[in-house]
N, C-alpha and C positions, 0 to 999 in steps of 0.2 A: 504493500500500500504506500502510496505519496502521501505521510499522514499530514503534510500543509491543508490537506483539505478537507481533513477531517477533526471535527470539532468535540464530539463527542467521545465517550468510550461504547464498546456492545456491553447488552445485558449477557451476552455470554456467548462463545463460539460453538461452531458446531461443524464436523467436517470439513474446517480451516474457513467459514463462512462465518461472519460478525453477524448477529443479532439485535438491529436496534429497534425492534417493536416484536411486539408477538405474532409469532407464526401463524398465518391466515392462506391456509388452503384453495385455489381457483382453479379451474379446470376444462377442458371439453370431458376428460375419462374423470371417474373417481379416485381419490389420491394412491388407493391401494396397488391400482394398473401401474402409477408410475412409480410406486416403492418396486412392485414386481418388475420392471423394466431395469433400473438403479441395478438391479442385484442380479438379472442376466449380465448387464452391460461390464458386472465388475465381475462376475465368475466365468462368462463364457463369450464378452465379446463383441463388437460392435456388430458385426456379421449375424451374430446371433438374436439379437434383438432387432435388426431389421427385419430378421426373417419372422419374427413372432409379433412386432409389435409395427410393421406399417401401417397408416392409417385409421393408429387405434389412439394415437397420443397428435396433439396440435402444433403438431413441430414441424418444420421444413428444411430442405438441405440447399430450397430453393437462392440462390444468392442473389435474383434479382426482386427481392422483396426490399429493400432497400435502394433501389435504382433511383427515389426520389432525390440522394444524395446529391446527385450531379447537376442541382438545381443549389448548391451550397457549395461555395468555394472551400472545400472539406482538402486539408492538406495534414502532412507528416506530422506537423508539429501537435496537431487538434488535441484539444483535454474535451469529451463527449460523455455526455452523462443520459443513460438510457432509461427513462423510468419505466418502470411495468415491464420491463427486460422479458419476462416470461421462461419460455425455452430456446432465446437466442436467434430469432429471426432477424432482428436487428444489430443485435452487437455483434454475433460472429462479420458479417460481412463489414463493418464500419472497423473493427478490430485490426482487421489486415490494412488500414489504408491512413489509419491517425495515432498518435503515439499512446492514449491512454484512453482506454472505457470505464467508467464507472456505470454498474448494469444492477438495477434495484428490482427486487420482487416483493411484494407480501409473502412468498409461499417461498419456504427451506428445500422443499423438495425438487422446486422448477430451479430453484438458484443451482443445486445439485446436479440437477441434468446437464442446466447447462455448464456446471464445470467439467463436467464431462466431455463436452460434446469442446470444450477450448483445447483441455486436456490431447485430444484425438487430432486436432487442429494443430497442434502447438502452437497455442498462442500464450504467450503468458505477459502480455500486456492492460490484462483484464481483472478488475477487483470489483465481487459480487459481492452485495448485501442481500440482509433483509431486513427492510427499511417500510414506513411509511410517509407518503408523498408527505403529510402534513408536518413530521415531526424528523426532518430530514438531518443526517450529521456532516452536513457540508459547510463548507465557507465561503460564504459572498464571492461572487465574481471571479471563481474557480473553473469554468467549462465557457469555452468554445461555441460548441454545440449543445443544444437538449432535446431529444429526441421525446415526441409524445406521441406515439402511434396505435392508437384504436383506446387511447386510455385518457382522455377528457372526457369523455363520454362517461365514462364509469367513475368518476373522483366524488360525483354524491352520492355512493351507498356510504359512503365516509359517517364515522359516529361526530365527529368533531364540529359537522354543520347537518343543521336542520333544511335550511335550504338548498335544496342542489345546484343551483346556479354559483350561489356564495361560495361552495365551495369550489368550483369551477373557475370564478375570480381569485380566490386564495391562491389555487393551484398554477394560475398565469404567472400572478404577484409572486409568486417562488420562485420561477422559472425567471422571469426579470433578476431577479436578485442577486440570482446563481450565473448569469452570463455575466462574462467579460464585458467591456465595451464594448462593441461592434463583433459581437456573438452571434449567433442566430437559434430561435427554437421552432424547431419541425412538428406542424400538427398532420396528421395522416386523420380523418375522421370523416364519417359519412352527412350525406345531405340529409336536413329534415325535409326536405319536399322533394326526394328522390324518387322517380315512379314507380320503381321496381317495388316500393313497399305496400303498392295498390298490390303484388299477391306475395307480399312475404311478412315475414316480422320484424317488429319492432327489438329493438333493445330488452324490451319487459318480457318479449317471451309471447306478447301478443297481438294481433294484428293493426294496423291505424294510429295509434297512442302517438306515434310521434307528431301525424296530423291533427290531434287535438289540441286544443285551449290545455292549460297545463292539468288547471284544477280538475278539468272532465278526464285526463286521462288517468290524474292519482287518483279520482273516488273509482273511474272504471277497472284499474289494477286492483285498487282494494275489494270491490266486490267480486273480483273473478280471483281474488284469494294470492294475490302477490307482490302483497304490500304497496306504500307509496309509488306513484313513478318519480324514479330520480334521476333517467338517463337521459337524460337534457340532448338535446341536437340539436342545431340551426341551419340558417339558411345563408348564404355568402353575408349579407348582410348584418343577421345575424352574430355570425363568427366575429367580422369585423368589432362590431361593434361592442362586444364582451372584451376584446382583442385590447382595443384603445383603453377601455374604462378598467383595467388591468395595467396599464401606460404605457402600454409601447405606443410609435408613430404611425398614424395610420397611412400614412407616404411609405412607410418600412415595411406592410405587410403584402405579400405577393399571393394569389390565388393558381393554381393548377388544377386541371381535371385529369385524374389517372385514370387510364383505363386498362383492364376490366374494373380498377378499383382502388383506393390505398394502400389495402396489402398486396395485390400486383398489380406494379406499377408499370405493364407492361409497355407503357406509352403516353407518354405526359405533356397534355397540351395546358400553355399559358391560357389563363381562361378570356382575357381580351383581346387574341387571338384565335376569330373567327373562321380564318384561312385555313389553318393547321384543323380546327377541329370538322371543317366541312370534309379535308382530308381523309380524315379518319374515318369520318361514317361512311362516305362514297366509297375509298376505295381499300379499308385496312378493316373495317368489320366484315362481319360475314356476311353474305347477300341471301341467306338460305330464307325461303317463308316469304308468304308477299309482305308482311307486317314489314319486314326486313325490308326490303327494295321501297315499300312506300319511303319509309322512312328516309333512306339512302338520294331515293327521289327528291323530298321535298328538301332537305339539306341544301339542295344547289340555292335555297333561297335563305338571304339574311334573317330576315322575321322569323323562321324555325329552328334557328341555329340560337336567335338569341335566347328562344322558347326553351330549346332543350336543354342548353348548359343551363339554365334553371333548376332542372327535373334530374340533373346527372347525378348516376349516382353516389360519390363522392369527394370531396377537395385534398389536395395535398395542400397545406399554408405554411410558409417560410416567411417567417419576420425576421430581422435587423435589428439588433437595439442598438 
C-alpha cells in the first residue's frame, strides 16, 4: 500500500485484505457459489473453475468493458480509484495501463476473487479494500481518476441517508474531494427514459419504476413487497444537473452514448455528435427485423436522431475538475 493515502487504520485484515467497514455480501450467485469457486481456484486451478463455474458468477475476462477509458487522457503515471470494484471488470484492464489502482468493494469475498484473478495476471500494482463509499480511508486529492460504473445508481440503499438522491450528492461530493486538480470521475450508468425499459426492468426488480414520479414508484415497491425505491436514474439533464449541484463545472462535464451499453462499450458516440451516431444505427447495428430497418431508415433524419439519443439506453459521463 502507498499509505500517503490512507488515512485510517482497518478494523482488521483478512486474507492480506484491510477491512474498513463491515462485510456486506452482493451478488448475481449467492455468496456460497463464490466461496465454492475461491476454493477450486486455490486447490485445483484457474482451468478448473472455468470449466465449472462459466456463467454462473458476474465476472468477465472481457477487457473491453473499460474501453470508455480512451475518452480520458489515462497515462502511466495515473493514481485510479475504483469504487464498487466488484470482480475486476474495471480494475484488471485500467491496472495494466496506470501506475496504481485503488479497487473498493462492500463484499470480502469479490475483493478475494479479485485478488485472485490480479494474482493470475501478475499485477501487483493493485490495493483492494473493503471499504464503504461513505466512510472512505483516503486522503483528499489522492486519485487521478475515479471510476463509478453501474454504482451511482445503487449508493441509496446506503443506511447513512434517508434520501436517495442525498446520498447520490454525498457520493459526487467524495468523489470531488478525492481528485487531484484537473482529475476526472467516470460515471458509466443507465438512462431513466431508456426505451428498452418499456419491456425490461427497473433497478427495483420491477417493471416502469424508473418512469415514475419518485413517490409513486416507492409506495409501488413497497406494496409489491421490496421496500423503498432508492435506485434513482436520470435523464442527460438530469445527470447534469445532480452533477453541478455536487460542484463540479458544468462546461467540465462531457456526455457519450455506449453502445450496446456502459458495460460494453462497444462503441462510443459523443452525444452532440449526430453524424457519428446516424452512423451507427445505418450502418454498424444490425439491420435484422423491419423494426430494425424502420429504425435504420428514419435515422437519415435529424429530428429522430435527436429523439433517440433521448431514449438510449445508456451514458458514459467524464467530468474534469
Amino acid at each position: 500500500m502507498e499509505n500517503t493515502i490512507f488515512i485510517k487504520k482497518p478494523l482488521e485484515i483478512k486474507d492480506n485484505i484491510p477491512l474498513f467497514s463491515v462485510d456486506k455480501y452482493w451478488g448475481k450467485s449467492p455468496e456460497s457459489v463464490l466461496l465454492s469457486g475461491l476454493k477450486i481456484i486455490d486447490e485445483q486451478g484457474w482451468k478448473e473453475f472455468n470449466r465449472y463455474y462459466a456463467g454462473k458468477l458476474d465476472f468477465t475476462d472481457d477487457q473491453s468493458r473499460a474501453d470508455w477509458r480512451f475518452n480520458v487522457p489515462v497515462d502511466k503515471n495515473f493514481m485510479v480509484l475504483d469504487t464498487g470494484a466488484g470482480m475486476g471488470r474495471i480494475t484488471l484492464p485500467l491496472a495494466k495501463v496506470v501506475k496504481r489502482v485503488v479497487a473498493f468493494d462492500a463484499s470480502l469475498s469479490r475483493m478475494q476473487f479479485l485478488q485472485r484473478r490480479l494474482k493470475e495476471e501478475g499485477l501487483n500494482n493493485v490495493d483492494l479494500l473493503v471499504a464503504d463509499f461513505f466512510d472512505l480511508p483516503l486522503a483528499d486529492a489522492s486519485f487521478d481518476l475515479i471510476v463509478m460504473n453501474g454504482v451511482l445508481e445503487w449508493v441509496g440503499k446506503t443506511n447513512f441517508f434517508k434520501d436517495p438522491q442525498a446520498a447520490q450528492l454525498a457520493s459526487l461530493k467524495i468523489c470531488l474531494r478525492l481528485l487531484k486538480p484537473g482529475g476526472y470521475l467516470y460515471i458509466g450508468i443507465e438512462n431513466r427514459w431508456a426505451l428498452s425499459y418499456l419491456r425490461g426492468f427497473d433497478h427495483s426488480g420491477l417493471r416502469y419504476t424508473g418512469y415514475m414520479p419518485r413517490f409513486l414508484a416507492s409506495w409501488y415497491c413497497q406494496l409489491r413487497g421490496r421496500g423503498k425505491y432508492d435506485t434513482y436514474t436520470y435523464s442527460r439533464s438530469g445527470y447534469e444537473k445532480l452533477i453541478t449541484q455536487a460542484g463540479f463545472t458544468k462546461e467540465n462535464i462531457q456526455f457519450f452514448l455506449p453502445y450496446p451499453g456502459y458495460n460494453v462499450p462497444r462503441i462510443v458516440v459523443p452525444y452532440g455528435n449526430l453524424n457519428i451516431l446516424q452512423y451507427l444505427i445505418v450502418y454498424l447495428m444490425s439491420a435484422r427485423g423491419q423494426k430494425r430497418k424502420l429504425i435504420q431508415f428514419l435515422a437519415r433524419f435529424d429530428i429522430f436522431l435527436w429523439l433517440y439519443r433521448l431514449l438510449f439506453f445508456s451514458f458514459n459521463i467524464i467530468i474534469k475538475k
